[in-house]
C-alpha positions as CSV (number, residue, x, y, z in Angstrom):
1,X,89.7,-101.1,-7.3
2,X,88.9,-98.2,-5.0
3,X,89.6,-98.4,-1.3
4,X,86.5,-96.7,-0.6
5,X,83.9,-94.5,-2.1
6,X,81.0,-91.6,-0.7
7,X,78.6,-89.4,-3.1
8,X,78.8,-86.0,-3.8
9,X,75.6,-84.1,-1.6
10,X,74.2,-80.5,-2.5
11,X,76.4,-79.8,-5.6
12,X,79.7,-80.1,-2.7
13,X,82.2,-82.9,-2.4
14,X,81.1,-84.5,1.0
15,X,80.2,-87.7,2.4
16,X,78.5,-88.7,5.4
17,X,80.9,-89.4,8.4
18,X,79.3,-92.8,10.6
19,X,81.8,-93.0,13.3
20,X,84.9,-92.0,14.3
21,X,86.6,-95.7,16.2
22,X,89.1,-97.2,17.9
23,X,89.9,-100.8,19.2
24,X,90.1,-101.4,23.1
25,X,92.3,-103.7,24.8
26,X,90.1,-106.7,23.5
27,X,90.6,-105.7,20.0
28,X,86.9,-104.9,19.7
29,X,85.3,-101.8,18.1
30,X,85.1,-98.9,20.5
31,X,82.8,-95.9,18.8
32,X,83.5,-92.5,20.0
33,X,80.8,-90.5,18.7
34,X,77.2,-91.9,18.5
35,X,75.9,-90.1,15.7
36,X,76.7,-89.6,12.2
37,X,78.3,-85.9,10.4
38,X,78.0,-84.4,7.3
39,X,81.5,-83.6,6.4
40,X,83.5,-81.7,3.4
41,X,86.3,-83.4,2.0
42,X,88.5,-80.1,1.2
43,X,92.0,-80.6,-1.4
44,X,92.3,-76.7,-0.3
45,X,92.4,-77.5,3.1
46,X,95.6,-78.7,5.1
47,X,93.4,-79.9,8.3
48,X,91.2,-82.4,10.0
49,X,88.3,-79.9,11.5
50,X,85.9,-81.2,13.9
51,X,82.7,-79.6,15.9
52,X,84.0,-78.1,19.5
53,X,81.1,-81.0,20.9
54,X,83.0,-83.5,19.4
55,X,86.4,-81.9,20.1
56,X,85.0,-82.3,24.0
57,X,83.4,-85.8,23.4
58,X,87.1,-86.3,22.4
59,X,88.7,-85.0,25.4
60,X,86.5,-86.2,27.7
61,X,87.8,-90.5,26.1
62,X,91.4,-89.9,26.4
63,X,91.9,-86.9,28.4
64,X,89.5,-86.2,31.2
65,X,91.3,-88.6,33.7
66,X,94.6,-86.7,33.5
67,X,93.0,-83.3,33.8
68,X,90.9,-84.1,36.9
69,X,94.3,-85.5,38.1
70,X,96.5,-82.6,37.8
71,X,98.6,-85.0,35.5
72,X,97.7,-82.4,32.3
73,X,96.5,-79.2,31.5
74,X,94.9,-77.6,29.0
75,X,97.2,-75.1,27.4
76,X,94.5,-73.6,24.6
77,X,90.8,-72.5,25.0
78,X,89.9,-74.5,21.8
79,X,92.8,-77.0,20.3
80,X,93.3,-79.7,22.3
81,X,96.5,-78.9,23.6
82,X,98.0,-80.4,26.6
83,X,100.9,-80.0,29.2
84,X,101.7,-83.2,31.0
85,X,103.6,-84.6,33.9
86,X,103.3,-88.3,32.2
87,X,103.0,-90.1,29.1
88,X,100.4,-92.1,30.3
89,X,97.7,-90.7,27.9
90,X,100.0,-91.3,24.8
91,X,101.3,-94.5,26.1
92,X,97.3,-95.4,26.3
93,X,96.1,-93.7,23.2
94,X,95.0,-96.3,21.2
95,X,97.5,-97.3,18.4
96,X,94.8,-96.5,15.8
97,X,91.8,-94.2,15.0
98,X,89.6,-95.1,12.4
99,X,87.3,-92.6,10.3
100,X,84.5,-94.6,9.0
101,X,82.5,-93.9,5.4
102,X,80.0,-95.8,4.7
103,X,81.4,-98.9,4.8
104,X,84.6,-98.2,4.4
105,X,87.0,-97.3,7.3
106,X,90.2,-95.5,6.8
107,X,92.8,-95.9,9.8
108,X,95.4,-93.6,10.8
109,X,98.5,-94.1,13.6
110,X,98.1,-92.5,16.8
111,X,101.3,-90.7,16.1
112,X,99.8,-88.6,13.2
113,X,95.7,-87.9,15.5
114,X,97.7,-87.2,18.8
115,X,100.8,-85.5,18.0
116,X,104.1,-85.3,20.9
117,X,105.4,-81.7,21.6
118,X,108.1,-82.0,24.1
119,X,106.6,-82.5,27.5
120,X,102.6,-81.9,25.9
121,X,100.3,-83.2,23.1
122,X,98.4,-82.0,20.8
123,X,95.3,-83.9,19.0
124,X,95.5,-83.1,14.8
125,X,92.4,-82.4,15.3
126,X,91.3,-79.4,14.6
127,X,88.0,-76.9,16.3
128,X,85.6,-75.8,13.9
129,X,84.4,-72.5,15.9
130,X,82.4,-70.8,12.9
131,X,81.1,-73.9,11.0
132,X,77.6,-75.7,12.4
133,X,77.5,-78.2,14.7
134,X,77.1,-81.4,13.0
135,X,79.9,-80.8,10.2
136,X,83.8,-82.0,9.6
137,X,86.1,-80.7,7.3
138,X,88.7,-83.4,5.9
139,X,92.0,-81.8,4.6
140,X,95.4,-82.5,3.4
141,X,96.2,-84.3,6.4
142,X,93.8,-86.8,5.7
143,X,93.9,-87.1,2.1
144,X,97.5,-86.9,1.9
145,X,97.5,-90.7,2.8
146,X,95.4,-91.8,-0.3
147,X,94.7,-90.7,-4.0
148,X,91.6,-89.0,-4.0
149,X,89.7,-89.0,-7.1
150,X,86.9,-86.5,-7.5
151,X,84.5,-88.1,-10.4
152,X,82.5,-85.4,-12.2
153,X,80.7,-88.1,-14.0
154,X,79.3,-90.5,-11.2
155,X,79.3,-87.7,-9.0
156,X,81.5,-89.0,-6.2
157,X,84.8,-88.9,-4.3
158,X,87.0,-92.2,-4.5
159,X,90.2,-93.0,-2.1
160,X,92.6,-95.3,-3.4
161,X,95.6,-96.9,-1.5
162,X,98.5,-95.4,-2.9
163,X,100.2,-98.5,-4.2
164,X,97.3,-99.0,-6.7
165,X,98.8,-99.1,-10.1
166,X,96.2,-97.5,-12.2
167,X,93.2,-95.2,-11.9
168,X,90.8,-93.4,-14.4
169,X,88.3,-91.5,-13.0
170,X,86.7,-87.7,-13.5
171,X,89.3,-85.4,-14.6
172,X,92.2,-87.0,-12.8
173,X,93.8,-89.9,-14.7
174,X,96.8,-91.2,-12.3
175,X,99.1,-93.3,-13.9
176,X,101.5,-94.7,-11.6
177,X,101.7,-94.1,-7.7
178,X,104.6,-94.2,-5.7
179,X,104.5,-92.4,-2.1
180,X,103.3,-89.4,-3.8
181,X,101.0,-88.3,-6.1
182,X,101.1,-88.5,-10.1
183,X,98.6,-87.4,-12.0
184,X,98.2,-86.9,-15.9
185,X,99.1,-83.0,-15.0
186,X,102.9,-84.2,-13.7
187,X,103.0,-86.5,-16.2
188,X,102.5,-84.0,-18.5
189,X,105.1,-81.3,-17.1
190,X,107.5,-84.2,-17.0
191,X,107.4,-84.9,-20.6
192,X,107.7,-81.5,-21.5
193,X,110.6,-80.5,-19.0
194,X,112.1,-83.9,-20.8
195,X,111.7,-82.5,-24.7
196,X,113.3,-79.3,-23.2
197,X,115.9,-80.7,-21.6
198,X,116.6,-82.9,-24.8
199,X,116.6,-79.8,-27.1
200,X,119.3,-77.9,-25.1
201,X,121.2,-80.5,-24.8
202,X,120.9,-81.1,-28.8
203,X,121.5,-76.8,-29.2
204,X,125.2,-77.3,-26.5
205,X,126.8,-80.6,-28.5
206,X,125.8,-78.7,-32.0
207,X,127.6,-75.6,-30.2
208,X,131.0,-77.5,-29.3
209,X,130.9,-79.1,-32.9
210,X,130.7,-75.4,-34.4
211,X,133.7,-74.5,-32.2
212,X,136.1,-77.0,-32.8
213,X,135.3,-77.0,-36.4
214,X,135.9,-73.4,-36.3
215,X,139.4,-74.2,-34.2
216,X,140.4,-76.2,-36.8
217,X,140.1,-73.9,-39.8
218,X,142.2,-71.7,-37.8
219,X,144.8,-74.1,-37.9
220,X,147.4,-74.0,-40.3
């Protein structure tokens, strides 16, 4: 059963982003963006790209504090890069941000959105500078934590939780999932490297029997 599912818009692999979340100190919802984003979900891609607005919208919820403080500085123009006298703001990053689809939401841990870099931080979250406004780009570093099935025939992108034991789907047919990906592609190669492997064994046993027979002709 898939984890979660969005259509394919205007011939592209997208879906339509609701909200980006967290939960407070209550454990209720906390939205961070008000608005919804057309966004690209990109195998080629090893990033999670974000409008500079929302970039800032993202500062200004975790960071603003600390830079009107003095506590942090910004060390880039556009990544949200920061030197820091405390760990406050990861200490009070929430421990999870949520992407939501539809109505699906898939949560990530704070260690892999806001990543520690000695004394500074760095949010994994990427500046679009060239791409319009209201668009996201989801790469590797978000689909790397489910199996992603692009469906040719229904015309949509599935995620799947990686322990799930079986999928079919499009032109990926995943077999068995461990903590990484197999699809019918490995599966194939495997098999094949197996056959290989079997042969030259096969070819190096028939080769020592051909020797020592020979070794014992020789003997008188």
């Amino acid at each position: 059963k898939a984890y979660g599912e969005c259509s394919a818009q205007n011939d592209t692999w997208a879906c339509t982003l609701n909200t980006v979340r967290y939960k407070d100190g209550n454990n209720e919802y906390v939205n961070i963006f008000d608005m919804k984003f057309f966004s690209y979900i990109h195998f080629g891609y090893g990033l999670i790209v974000a409008p500079l607005s929302q970039l800032k919208v993202l500062e200004n919820r975790f960071f603003k504090r600390y830079l009107d403080s003095g506590k942090c500085r910004r060390t880039h123009q556009y990544i949200l890069s920061y030197d820091c006298d405390t760990t406050e703001p990861y200490d009070n990053f929430p421990k999870e941000i949520e992407f939501v689809f539809g109505d699906y939401s898939y949560s990530f841990p704070k260690d892999i959105i806001l990543e520690q870099r000695g004394k500074g931080y760095q949010f994994q979250i990427y500046p679009g500078r060239y791409a319009p406004q209201d668009i996201w780009i989801f790469g590797n570093l978000f689909l790397n934590k489910f199996i992603s099935v692009f469906d040719h025939k229904t015309k949509t992108v599935k995620f799947y939780r990686n322990e799930t034991e079986e999928i079919e789907g499009g032109y990926i047919h995943i077999t068995k999932i461990s903590n990484s990906f197999s699809t019918e592609g490995k599966a194939t190669s495997k098999i094949i490297m197996s056959v290989l492997g079997g042969i030259l064994f096969l070819a190096l046993i028939m080769n020592i029997i051909f020797v020592y027979k020979e070794k014992l002709e020789l003997i008188p």
